[in-house]
C-alpha positions as CSV (number, residue, x, y, z in Angstrom):
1,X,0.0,0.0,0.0
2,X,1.8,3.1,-1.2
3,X,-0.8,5.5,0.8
4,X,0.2,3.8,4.0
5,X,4.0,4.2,3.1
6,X,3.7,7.8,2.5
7,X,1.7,7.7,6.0
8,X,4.7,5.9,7.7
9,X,7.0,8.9,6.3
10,X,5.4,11.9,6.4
11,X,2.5,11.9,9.7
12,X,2.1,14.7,9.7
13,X,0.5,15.5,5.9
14,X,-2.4,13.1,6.5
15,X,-5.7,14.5,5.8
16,X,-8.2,12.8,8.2
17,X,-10.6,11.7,5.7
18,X,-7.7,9.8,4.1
19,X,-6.8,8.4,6.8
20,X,-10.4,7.3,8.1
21,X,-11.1,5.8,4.4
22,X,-7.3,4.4,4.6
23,X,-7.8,1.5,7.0
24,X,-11.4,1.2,6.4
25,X,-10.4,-1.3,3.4
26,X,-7.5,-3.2,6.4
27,X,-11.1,-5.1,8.1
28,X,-11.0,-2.0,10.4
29,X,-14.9,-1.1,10.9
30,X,-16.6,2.1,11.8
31,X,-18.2,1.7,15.1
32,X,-19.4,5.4,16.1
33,X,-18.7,8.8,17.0
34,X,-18.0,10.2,20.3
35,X,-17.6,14.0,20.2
36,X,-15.1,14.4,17.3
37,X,-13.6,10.9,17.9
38,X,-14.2,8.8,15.0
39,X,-14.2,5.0,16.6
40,X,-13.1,1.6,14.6
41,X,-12.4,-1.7,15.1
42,X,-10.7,-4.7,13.5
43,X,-13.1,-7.8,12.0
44,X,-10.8,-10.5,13.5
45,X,-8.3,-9.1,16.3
46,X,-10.7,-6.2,17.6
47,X,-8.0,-4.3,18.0
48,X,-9.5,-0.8,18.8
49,X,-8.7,2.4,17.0
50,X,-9.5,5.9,18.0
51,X,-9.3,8.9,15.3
52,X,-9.6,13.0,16.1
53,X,-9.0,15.2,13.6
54,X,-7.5,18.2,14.4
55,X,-8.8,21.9,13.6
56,X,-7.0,22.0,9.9
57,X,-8.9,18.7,8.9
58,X,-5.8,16.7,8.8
59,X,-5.3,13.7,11.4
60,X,-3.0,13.9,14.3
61,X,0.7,12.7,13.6
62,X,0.9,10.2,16.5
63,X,-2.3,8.7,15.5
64,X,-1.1,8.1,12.2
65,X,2.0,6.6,13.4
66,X,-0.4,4.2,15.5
67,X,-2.6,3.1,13.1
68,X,0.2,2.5,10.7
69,X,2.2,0.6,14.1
70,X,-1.0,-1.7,14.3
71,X,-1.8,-2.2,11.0
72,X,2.4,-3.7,10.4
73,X,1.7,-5.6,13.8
74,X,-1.7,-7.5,12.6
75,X,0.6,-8.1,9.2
76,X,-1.5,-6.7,6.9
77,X,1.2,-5.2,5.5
78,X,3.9,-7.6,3.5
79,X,7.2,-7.2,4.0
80,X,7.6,-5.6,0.5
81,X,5.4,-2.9,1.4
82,X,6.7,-1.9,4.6
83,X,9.3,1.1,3.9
């Protein structure tokens, strides 16, 4: 996944959307909103992610960083993709 590369590399130019409709397609489903926090969870681990935007409409670095850390740690990324 080269949009998840580019993620890995450069958190901090994520727009929110993008990442939201990013791990949507990794089993990762939409469960709610709290407030502005924009809940998912994996099909088979139910590994939890929570999402904020921040006030530019782009996601949070760190939050990219651990989506991107789960997604490599559930493997479904292969090594080839992986930067």
């Amino acid at each position: 996944m080269r949009r998840l590369e580019q993620w890995a590399r450069h958190p901090h130019n994520v727009r929110f959307v993008d990442l939201c409709h990013g791990v949507e397609p990794l089993d990762f489903t939409f469960t709610g909103i709290t407030g502005s926090h924009h809940k998912y969870e994996h099909l088979v681990t139910h590994s939890k992610l929570v999402l904020t935007p921040d006030r530019t409409g782009k996601a949070k670095a760190y939050q990219v960083r651990q989506a991107y850390t789960l997604v490599v740690e559930l493997g479904l990324l292969s090594s080839e993709e992986e930067p």
